[in-house]
MMTF fields as JSON, N, C-alpha, C and O atoms, coordinates in Angstrom:
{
  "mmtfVersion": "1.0.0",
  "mmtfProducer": "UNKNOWN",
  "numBonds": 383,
  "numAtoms": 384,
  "numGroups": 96,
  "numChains": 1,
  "numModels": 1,
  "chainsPerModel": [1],
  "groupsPerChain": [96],
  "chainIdList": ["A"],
  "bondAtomList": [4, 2, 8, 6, 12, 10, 16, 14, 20, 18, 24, 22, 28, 26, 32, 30, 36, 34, 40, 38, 44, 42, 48, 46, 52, 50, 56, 54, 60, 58, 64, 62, 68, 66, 72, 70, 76, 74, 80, 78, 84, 82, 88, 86, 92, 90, 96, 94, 100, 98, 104, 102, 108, 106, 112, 110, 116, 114, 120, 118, 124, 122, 128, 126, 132, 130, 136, 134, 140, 138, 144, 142, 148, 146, 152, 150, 156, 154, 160, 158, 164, 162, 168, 166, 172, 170, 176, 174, 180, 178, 184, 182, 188, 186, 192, 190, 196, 194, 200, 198, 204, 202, 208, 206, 212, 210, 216, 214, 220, 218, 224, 222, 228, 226, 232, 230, 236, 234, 240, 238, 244, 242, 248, 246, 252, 250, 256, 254, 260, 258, 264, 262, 268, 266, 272, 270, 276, 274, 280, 278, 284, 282, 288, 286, 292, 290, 296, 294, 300, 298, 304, 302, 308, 306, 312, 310, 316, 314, 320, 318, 324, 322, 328, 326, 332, 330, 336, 334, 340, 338, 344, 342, 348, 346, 352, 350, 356, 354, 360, 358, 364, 362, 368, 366, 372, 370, 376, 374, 380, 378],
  "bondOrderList": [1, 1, 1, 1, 1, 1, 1, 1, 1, 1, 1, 1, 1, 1, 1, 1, 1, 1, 1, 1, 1, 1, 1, 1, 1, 1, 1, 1, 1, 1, 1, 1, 1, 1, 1, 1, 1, 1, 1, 1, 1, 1, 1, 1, 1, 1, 1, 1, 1, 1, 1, 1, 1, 1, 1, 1, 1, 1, 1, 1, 1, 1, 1, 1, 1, 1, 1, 1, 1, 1, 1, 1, 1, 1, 1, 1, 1, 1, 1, 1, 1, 1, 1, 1, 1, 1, 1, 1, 1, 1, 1, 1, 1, 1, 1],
  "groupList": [{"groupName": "UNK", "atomNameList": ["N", "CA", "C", "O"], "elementList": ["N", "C", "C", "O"], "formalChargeList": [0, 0, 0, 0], "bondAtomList": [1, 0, 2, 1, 3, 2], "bondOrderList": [1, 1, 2], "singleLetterCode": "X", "chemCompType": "L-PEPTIDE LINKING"}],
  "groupTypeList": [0, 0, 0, 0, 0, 0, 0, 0, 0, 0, 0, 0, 0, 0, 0, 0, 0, 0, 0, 0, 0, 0, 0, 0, 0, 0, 0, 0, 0, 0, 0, 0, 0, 0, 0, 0, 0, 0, 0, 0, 0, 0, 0, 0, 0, 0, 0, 0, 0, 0, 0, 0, 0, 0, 0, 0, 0, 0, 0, 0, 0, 0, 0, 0, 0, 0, 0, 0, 0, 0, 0, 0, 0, 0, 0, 0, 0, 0, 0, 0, 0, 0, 0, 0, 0, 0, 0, 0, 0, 0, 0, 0, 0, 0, 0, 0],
  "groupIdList": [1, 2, 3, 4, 5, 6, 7, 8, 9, 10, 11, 12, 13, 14, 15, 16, 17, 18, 19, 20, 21, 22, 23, 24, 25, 26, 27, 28, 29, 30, 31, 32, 33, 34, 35, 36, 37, 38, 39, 40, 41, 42, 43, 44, 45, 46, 47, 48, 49, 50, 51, 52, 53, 54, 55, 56, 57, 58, 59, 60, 61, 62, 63, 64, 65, 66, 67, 68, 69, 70, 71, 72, 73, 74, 75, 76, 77, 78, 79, 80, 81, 82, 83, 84, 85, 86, 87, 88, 89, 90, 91, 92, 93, 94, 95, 96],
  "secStructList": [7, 2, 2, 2, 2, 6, 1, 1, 1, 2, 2, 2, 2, 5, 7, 7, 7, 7, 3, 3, 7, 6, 6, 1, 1, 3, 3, 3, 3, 3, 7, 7, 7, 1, 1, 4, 4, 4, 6, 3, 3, 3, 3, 3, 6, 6, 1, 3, 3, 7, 1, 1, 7, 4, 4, 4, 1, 7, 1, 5, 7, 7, 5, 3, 3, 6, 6, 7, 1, 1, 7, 5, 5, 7, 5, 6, 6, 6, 7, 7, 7, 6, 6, 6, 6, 6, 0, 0, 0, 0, 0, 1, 1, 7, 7, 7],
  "xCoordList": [-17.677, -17.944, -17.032, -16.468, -16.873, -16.233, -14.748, -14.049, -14.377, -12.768, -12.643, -12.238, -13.065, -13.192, -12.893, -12.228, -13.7, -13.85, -12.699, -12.533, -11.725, -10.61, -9.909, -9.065, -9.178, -8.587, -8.342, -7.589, -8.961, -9.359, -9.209, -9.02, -9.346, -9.153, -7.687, -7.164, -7.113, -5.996, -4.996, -4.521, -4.619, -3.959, -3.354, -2.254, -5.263, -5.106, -4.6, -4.085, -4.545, -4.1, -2.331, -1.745, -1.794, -0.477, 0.213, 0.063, 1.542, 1.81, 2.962, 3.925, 3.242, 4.272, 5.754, 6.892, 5.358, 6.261, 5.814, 4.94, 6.592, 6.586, 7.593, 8.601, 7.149, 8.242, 7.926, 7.235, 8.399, 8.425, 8.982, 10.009, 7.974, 8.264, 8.549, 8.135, 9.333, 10.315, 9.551, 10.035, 8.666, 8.423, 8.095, 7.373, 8.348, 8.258, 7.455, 7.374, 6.246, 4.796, 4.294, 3.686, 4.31, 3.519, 4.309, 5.524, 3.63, 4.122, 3.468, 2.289, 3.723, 3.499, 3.212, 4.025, 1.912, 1.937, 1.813, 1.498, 2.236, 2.118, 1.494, 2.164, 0.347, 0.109, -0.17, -0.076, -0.55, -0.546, -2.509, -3.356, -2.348, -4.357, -4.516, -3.562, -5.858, -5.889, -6.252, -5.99, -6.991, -7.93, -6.645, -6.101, -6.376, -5.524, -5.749, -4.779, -6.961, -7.415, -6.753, -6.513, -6.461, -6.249, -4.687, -4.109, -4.172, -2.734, -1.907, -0.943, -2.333, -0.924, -1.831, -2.715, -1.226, -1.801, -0.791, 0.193, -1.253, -0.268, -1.148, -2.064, -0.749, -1.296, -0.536, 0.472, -0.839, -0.315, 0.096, -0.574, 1.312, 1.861, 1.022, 1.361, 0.323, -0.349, -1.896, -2.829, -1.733, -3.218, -2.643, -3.362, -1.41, -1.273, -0.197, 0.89, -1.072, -0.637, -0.275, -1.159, 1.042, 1.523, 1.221, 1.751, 0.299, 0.554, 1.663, 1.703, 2.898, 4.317, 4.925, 4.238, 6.149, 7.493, 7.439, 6.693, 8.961, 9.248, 9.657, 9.259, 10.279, 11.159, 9.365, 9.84, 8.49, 7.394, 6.247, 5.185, 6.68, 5.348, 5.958, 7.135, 5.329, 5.426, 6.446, 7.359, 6.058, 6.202, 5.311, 5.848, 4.151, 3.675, 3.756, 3.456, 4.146, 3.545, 2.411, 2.443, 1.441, 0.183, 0.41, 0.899, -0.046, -0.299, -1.976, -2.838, -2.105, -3.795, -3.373, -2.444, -4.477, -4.549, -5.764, -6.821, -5.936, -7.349, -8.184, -7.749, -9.687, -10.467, -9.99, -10.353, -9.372, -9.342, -9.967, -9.65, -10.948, -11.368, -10.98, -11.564, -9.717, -8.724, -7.134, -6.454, -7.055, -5.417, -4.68, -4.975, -3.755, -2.257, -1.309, -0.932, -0.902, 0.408, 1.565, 1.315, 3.331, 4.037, 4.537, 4.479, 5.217, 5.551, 7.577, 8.363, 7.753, 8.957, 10.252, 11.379, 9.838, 10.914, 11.293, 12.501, 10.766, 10.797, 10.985, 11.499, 10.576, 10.899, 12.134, 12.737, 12.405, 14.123, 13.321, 12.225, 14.272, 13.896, 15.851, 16.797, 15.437, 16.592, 17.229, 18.271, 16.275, 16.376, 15.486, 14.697, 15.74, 15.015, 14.925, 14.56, 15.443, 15.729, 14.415, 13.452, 14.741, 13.946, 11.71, 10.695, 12.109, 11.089, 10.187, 9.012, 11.104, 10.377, 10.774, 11.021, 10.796, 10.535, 9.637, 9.192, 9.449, 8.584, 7.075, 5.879, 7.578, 6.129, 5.424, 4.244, 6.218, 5.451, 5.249, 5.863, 4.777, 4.108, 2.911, 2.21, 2.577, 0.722, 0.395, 0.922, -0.666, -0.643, -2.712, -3.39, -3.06, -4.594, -4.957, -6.112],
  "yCoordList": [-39.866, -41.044, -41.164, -42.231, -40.073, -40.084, -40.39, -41.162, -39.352, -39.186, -40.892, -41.632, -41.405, -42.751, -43.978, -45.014, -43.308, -44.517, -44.264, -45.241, -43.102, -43.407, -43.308, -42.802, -43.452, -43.688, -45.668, -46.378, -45.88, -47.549, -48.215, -49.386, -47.182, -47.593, -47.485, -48.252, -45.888, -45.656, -46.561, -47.16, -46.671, -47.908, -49.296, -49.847, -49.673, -50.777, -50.4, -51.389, -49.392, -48.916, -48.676, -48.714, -48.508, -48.39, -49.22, -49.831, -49.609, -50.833, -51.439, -51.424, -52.057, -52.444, -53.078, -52.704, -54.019, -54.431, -55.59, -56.429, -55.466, -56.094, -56.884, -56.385, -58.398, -59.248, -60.446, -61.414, -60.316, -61.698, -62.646, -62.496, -63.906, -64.874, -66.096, -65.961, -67.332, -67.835, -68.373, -68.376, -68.63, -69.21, -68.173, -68.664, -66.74, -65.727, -65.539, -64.356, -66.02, -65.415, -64.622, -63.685, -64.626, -64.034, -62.97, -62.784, -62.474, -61.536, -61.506, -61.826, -61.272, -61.097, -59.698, -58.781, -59.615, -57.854, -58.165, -59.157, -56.77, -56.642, -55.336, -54.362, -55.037, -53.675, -53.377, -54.219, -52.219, -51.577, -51.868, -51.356, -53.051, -52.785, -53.051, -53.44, -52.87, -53.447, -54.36, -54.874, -55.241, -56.676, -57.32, -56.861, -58.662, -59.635, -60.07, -60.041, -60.584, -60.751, -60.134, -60.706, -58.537, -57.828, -57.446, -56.876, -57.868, -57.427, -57.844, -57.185, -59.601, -59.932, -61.141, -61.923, -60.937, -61.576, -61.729, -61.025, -62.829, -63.244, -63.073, -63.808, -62.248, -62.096, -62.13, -61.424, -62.83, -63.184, -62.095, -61.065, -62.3, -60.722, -60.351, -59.448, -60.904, -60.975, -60.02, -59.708, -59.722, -58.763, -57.509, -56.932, -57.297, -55.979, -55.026, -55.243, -53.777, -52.929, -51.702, -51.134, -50.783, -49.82, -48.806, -48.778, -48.062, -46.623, -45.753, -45.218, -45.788, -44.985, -45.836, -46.687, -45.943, -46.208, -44.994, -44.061, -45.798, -45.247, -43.99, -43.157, -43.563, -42.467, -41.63, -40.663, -41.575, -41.16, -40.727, -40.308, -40.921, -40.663, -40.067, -40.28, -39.431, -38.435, -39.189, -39.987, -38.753, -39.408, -41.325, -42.424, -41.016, -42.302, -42.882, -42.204, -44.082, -44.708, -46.051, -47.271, -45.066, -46.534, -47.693, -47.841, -48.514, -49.831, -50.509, -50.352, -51.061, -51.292, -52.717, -53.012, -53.845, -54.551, -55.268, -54.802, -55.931, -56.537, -56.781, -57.299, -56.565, -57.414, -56.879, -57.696, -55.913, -54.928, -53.182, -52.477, -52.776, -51.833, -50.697, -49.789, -50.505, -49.433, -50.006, -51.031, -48.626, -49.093, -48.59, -47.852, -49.208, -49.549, -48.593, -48.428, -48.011, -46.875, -47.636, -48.516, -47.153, -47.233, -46.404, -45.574, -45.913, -44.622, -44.76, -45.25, -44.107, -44.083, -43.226, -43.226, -42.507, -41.388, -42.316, -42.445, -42.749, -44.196, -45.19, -45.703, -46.303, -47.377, -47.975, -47.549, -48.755, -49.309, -50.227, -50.783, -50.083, -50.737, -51.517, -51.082, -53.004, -53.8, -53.561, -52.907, -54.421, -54.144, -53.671, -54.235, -52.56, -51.378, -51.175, -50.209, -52.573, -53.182, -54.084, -54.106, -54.852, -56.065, -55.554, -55.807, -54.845, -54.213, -53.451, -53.704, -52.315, -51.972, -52.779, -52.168, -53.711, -54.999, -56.118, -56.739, -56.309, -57.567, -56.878, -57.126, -56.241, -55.522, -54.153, -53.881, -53.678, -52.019, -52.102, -51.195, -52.662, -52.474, -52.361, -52.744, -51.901, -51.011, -52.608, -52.907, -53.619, -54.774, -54.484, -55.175, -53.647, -53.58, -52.209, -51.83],
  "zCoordList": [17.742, 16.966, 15.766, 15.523, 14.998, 13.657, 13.763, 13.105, 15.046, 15.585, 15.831, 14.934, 17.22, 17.258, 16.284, 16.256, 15.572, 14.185, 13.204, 12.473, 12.926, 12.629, 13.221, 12.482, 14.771, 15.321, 15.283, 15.949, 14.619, 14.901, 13.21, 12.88, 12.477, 11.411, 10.633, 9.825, 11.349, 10.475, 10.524, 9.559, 11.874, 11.73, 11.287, 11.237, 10.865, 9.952, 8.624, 8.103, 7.894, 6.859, 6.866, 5.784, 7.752, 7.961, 8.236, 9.294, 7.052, 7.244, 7.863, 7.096, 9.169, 9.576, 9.085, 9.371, 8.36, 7.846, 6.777, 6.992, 5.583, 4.617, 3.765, 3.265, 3.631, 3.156, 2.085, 2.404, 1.014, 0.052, 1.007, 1.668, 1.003, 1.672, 0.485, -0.666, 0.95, 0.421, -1.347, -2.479, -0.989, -2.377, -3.317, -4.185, -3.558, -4.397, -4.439, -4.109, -4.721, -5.269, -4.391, -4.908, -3.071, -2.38, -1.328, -1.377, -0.61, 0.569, 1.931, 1.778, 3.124, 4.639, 4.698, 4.587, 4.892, 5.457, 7.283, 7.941, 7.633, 8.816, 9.277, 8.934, 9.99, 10.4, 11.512, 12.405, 11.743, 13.092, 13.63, 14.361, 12.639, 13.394, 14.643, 15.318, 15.208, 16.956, 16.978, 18.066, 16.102, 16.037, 15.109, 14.105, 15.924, 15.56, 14.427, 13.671, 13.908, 12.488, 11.209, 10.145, 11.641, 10.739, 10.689, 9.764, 11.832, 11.974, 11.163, 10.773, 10.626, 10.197, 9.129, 9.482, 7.728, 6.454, 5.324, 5.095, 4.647, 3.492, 1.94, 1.572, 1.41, -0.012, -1.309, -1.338, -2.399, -3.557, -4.457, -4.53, -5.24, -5.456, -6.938, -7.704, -7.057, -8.367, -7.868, -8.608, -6.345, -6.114, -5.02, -4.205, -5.197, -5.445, -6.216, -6.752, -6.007, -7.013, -6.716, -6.075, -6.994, -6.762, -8.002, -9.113, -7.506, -8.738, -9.396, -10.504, -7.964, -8.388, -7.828, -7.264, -7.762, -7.5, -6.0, -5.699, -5.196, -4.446, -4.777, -3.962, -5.635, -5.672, -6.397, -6.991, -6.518, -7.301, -6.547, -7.009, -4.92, -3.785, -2.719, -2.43, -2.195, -1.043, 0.231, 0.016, 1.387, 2.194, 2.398, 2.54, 2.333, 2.274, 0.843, -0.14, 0.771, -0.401, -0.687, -0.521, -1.199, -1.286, -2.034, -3.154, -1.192, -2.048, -2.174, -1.309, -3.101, -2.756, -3.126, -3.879, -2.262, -1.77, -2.638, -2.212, -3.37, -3.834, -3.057, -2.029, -3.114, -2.181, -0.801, 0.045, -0.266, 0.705, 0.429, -0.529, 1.607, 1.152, 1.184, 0.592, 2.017, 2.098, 1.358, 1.416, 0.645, 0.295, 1.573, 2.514, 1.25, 2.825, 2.609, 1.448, 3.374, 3.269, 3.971, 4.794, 3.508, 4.104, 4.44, 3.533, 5.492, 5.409, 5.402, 6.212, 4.163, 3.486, 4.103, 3.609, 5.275, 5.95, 7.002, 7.201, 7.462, 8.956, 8.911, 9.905, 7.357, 7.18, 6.665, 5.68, 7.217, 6.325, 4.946, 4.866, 4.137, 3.04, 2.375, 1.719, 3.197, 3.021, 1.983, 1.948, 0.363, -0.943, -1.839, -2.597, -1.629, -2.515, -4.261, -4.931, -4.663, -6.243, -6.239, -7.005, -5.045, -5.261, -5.266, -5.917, -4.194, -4.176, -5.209, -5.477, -5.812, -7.069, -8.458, -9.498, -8.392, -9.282, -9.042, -10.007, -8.324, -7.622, -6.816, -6.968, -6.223, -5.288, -5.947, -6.167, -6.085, -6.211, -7.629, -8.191, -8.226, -10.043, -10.008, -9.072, -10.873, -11.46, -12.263, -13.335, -11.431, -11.599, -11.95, -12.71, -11.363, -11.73, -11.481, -11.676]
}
């Protein structure tokens, strides 16, 4: 039951891919969930918040999500990161 139940969850926590979309304010997450609902969402950059910087976290780096009850990992050894300026300026700041 327990195994099950995060096999189904971790996923949703891990994040596929991530992008400021054109009008700045906001962003596209993308994840690995199994329910379509949860796979793919647009949230305002004003509700989330990074504790460290890239260069400041392990392999994963969390992001928490407002009004989501798990924070989101990316995982930083596997992911390309286009612009890695833009990013820890705009996305990854300690916002709450």
């Amino acid at each position: 039951g327990a195994i099950f139940g995060a096999c189904i969850v971790y996923p949703a926590r891990c994040i596929r891919r991530l992008y400021l979309l054109k009008d700045g304010s906001s962003i596209g997450v993308v994840t690995y969930a199994l329910w379509p609902s949860a796979r793919k969402f647009t949230v305002p950059l004003e509700q989330i918040s990074s504790q460290t910087g890239l260069e400041g976290s392990g392999i994963f780096h969390k992001i928490n999500i407002r009004n989501r009850w798990l924070s989101h990992l990316i995982n930083k050894r596997e992911g390309k990161f286009y612009n890695k300026t833009i990013y820890e300026t705009v996305i990854a700041l300690k916002r709450f």
